[in-house]
Biotite code that builds the C-alpha atoms (Angstrom):
import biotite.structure as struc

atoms = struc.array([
    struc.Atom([-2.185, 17.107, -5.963], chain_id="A", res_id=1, res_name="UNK", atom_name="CA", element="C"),
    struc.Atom([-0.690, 19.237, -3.062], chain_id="A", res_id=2, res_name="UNK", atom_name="CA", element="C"),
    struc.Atom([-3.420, 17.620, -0.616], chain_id="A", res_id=3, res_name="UNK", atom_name="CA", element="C"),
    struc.Atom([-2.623, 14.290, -1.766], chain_id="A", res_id=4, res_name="UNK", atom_name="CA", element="C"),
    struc.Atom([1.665, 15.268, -1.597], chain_id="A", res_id=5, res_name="UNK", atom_name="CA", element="C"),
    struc.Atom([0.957, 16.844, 1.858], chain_id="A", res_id=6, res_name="UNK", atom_name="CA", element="C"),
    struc.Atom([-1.018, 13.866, 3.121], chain_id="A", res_id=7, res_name="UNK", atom_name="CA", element="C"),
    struc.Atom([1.875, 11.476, 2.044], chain_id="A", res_id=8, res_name="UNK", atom_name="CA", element="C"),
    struc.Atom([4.885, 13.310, 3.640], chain_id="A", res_id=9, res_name="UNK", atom_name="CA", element="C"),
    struc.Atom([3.158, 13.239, 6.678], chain_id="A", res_id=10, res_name="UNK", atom_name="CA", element="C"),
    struc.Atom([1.684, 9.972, 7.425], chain_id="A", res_id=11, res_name="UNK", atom_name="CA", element="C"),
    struc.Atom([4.327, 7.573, 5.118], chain_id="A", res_id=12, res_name="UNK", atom_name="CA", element="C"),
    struc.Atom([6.841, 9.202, 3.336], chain_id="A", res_id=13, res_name="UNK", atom_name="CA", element="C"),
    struc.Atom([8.497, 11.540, 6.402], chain_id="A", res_id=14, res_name="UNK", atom_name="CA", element="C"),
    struc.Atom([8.349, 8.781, 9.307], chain_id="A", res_id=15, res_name="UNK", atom_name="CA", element="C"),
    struc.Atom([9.294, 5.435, 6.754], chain_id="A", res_id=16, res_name="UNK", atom_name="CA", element="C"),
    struc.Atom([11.810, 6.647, 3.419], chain_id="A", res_id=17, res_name="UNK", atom_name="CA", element="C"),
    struc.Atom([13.039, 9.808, 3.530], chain_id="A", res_id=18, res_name="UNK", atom_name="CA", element="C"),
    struc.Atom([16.013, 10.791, 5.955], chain_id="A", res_id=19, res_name="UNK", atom_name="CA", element="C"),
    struc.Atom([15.354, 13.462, 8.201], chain_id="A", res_id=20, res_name="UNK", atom_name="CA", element="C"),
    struc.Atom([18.091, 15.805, 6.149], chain_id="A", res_id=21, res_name="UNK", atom_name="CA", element="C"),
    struc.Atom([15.754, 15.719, 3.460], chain_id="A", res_id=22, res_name="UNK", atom_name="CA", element="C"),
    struc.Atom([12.993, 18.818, 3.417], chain_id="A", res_id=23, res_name="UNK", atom_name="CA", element="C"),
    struc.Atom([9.720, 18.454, 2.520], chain_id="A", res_id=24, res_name="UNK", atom_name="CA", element="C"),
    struc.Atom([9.883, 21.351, 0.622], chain_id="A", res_id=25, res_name="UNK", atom_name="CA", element="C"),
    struc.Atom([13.029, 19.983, -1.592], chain_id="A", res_id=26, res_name="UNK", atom_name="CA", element="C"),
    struc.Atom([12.098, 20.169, -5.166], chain_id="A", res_id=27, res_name="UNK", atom_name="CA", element="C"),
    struc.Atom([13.993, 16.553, -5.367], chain_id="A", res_id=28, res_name="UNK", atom_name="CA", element="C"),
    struc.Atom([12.035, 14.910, -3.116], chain_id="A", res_id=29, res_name="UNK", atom_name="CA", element="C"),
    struc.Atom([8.826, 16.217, -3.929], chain_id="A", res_id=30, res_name="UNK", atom_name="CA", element="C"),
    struc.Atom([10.021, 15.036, -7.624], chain_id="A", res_id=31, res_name="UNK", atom_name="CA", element="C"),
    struc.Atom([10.411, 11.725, -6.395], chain_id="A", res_id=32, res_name="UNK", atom_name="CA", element="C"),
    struc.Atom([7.153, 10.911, -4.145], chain_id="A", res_id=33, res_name="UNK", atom_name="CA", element="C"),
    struc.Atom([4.764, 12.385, -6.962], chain_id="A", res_id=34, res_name="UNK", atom_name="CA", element="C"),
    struc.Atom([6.659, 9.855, -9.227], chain_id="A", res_id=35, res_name="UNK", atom_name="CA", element="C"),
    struc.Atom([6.261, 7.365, -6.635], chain_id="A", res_id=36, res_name="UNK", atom_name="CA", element="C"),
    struc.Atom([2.263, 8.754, -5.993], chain_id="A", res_id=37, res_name="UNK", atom_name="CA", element="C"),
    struc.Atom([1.331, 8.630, -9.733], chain_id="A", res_id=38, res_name="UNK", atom_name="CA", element="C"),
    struc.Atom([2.845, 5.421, -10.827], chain_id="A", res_id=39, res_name="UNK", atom_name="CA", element="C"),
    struc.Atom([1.389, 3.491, -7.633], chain_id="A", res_id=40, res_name="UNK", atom_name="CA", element="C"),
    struc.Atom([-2.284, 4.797, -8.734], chain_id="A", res_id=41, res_name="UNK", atom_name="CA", element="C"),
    struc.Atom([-1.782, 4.121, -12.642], chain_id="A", res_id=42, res_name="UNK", atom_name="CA", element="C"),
    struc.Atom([-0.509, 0.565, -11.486], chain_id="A", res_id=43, res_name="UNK", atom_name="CA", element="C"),
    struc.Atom([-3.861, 0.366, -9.599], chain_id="A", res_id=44, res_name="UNK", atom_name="CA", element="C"),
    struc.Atom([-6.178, 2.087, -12.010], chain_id="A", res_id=45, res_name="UNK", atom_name="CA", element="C"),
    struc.Atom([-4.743, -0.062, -14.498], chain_id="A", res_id=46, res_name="UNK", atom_name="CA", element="C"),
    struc.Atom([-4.955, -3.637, -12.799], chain_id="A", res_id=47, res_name="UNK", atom_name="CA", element="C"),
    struc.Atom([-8.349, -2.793, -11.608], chain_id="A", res_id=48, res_name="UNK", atom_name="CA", element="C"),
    struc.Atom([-10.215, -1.762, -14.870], chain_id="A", res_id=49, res_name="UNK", atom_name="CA", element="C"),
    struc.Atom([-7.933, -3.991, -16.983], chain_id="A", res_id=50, res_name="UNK", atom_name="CA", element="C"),
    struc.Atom([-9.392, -7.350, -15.174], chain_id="A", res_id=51, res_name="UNK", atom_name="CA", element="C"),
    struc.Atom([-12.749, -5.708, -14.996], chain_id="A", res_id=52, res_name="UNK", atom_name="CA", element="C"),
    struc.Atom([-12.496, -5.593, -19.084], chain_id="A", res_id=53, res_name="UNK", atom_name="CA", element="C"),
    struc.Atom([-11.151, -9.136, -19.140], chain_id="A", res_id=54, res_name="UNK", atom_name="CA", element="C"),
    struc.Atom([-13.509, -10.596, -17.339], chain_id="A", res_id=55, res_name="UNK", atom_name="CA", element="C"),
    struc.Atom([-16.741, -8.649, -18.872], chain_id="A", res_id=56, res_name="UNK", atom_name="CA", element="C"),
    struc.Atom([-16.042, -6.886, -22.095], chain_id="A", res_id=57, res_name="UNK", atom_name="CA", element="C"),
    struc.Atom([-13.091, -8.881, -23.530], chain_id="A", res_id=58, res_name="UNK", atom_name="CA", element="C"),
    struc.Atom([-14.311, -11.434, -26.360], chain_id="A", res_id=59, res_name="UNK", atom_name="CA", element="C"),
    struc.Atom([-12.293, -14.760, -24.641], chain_id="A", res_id=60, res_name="UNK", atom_name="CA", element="C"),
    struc.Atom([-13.107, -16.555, -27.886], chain_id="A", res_id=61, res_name="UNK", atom_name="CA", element="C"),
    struc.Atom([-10.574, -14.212, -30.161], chain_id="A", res_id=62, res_name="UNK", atom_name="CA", element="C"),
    struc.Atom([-7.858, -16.511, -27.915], chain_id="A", res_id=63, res_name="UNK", atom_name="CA", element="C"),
    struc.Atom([-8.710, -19.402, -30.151], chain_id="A", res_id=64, res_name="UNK", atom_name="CA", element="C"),
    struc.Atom([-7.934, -17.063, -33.533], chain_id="A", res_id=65, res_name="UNK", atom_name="CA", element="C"),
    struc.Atom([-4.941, -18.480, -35.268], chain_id="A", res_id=66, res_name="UNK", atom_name="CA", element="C"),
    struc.Atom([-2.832, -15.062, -35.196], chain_id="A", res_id=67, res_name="UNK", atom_name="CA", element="C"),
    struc.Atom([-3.272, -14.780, -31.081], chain_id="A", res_id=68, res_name="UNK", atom_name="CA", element="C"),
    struc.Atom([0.665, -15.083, -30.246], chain_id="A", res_id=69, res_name="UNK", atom_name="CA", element="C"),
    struc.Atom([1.205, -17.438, -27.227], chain_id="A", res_id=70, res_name="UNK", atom_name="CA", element="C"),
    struc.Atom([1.478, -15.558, -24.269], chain_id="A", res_id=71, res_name="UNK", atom_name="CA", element="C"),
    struc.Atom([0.368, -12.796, -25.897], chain_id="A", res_id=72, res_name="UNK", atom_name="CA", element="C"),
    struc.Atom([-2.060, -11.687, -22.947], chain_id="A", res_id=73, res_name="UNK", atom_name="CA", element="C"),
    struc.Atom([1.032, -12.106, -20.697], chain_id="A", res_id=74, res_name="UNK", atom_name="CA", element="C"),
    struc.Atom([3.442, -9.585, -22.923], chain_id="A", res_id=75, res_name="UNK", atom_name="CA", element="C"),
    struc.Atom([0.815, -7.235, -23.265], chain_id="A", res_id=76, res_name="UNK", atom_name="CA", element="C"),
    struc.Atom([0.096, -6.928, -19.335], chain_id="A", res_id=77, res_name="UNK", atom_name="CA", element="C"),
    struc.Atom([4.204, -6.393, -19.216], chain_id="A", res_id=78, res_name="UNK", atom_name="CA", element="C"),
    struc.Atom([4.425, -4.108, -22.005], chain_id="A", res_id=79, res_name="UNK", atom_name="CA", element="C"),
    struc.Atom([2.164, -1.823, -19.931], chain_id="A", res_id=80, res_name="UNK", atom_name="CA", element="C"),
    struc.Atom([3.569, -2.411, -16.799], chain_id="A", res_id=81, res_name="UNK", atom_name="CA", element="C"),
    struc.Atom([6.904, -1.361, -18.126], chain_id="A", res_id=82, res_name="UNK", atom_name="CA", element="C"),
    struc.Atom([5.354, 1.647, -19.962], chain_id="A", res_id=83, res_name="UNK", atom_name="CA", element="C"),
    struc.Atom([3.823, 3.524, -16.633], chain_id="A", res_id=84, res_name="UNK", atom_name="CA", element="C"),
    struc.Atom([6.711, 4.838, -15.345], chain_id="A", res_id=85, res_name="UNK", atom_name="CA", element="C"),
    struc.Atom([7.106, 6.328, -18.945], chain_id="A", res_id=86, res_name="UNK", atom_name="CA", element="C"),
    struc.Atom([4.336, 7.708, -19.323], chain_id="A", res_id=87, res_name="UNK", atom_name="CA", element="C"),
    struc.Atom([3.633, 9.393, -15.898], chain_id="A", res_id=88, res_name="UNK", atom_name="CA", element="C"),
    struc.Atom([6.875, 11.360, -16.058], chain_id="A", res_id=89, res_name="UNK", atom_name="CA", element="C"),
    struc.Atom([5.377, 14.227, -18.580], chain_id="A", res_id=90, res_name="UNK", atom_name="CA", element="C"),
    struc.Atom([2.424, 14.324, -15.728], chain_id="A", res_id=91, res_name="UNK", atom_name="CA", element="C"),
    struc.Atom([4.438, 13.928, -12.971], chain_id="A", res_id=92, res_name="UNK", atom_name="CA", element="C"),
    struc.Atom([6.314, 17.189, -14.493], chain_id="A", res_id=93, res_name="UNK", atom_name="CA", element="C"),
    struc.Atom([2.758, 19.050, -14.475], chain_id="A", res_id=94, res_name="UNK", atom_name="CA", element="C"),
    struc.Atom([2.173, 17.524, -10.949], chain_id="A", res_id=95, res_name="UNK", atom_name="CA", element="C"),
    struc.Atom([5.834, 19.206, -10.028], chain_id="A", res_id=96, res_name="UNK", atom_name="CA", element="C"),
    struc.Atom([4.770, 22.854, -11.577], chain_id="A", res_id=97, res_name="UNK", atom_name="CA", element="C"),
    struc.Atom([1.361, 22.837, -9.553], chain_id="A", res_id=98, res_name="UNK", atom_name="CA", element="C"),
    struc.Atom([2.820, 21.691, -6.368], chain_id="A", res_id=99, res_name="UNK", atom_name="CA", element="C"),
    struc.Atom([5.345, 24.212, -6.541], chain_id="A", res_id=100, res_name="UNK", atom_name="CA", element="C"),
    struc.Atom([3.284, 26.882, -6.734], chain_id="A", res_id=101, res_name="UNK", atom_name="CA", element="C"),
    struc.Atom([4.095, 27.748, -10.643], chain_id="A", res_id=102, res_name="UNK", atom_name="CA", element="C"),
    struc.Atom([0.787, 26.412, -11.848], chain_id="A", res_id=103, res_name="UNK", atom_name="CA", element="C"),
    struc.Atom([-2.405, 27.044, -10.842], chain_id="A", res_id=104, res_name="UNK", atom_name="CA", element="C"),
    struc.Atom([-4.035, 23.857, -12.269], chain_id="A", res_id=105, res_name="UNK", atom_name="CA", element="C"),
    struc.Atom([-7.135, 24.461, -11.473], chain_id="A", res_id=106, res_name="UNK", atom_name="CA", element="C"),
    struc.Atom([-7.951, 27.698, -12.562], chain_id="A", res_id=107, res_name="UNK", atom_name="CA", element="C"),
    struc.Atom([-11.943, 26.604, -13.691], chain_id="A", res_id=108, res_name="UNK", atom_name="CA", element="C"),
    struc.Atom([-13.767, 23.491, -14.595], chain_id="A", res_id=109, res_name="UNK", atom_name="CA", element="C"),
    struc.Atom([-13.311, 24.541, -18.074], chain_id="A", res_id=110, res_name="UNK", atom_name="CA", element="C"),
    struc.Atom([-9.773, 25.245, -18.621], chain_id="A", res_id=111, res_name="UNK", atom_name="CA", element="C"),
    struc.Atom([-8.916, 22.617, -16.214], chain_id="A", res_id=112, res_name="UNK", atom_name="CA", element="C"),
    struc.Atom([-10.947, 20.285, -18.845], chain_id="A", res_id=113, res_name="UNK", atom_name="CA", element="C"),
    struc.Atom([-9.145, 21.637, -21.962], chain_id="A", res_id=114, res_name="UNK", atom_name="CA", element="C"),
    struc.Atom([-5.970, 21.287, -20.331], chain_id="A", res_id=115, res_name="UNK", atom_name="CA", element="C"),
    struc.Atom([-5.756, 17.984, -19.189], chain_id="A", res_id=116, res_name="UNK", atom_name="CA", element="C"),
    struc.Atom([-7.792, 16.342, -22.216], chain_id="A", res_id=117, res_name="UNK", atom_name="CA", element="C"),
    struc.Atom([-4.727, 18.086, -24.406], chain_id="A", res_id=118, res_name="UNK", atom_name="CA", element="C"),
    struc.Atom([-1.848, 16.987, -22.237], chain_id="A", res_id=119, res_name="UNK", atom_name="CA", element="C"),
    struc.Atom([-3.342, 13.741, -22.417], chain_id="A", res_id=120, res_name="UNK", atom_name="CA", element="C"),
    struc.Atom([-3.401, 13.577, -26.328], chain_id="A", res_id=121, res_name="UNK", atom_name="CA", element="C"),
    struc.Atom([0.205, 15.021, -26.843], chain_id="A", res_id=122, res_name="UNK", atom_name="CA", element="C"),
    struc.Atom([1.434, 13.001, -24.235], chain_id="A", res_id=123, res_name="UNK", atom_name="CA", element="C"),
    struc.Atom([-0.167, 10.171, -26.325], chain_id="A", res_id=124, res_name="UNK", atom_name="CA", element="C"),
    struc.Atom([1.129, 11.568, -29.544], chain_id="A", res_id=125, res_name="UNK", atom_name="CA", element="C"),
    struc.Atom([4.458, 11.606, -28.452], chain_id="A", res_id=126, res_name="UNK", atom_name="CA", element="C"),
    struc.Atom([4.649, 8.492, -26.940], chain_id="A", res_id=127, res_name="UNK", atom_name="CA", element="C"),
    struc.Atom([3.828, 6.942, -31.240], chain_id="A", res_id=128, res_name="UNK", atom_name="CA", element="C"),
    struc.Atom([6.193, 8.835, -32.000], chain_id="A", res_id=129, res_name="UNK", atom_name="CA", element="C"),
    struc.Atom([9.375, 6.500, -34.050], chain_id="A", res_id=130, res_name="UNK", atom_name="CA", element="C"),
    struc.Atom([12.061, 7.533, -31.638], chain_id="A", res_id=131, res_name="UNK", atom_name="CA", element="C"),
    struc.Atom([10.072, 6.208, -28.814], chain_id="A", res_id=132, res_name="UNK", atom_name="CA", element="C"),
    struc.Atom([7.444, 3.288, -30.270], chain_id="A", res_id=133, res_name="UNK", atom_name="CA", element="C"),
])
């Protein structure tokens, strides 16, 4: 993530938003353009294989069901949209750790595997859990 940070400053974030008073190396306003980095690409994972589903997995004909809620395609595209920022803050955090040099993410394939397929189910779990869902 520190290639894709680096790239950023240079060619968007440093020349168009940030003020000149702000470092690159400010733990602030790396904070903010990984926030900024990883909601932008779940916004565009999530439009692109969410209308690839629509169009060629989802079953159209469960619209017609009685218990499909008008609109219902239309809340559930907004409950996710609203949930993104949400949900990329705990990875954002991990982003944050690696880019500041207290992380070494990728240490090998394997633990690099077990780690993220872990963060990704507590980060899950803890999203059901009754204070937040």
């Amino acid at each position: 993530m520190d290639l894709v940070l680096n790239a950023a400053d240079y060619y968007f974030f440093t020349p168009y938003i940030y003020p000149a008073t702000w470092p690159e190396d400010s733990i602030f306003r790396q904070a903010v353009s990984l926030l900024i980095i990883t909601n932008l690409g779940a916004y565009i994972l999530y439009f692109l294989f969410a209308t690839l589903s629509y169009y060629f997995v989802y079953d159209h004909s469960l619209m017609k069901h009685p218990q499909f809620l008008k609109n219902q395609v239309y809340r559930e595209i907004m409950h996710s949209v609203q949930s993104v920022p949400w949900i990329s803050i705990p990875t954002v955090s991990v982003f944050l750790l690696e880019v500041r040099g207290w992380f070494r993410l990728i240490a090998s394939v394997l633990s690099f595997l077990f780690f993220t397929d872990m963060l990704i189910y507590w980060i899950h779990r803890g999203l059901h859990h009754r204070l937040v869902y």
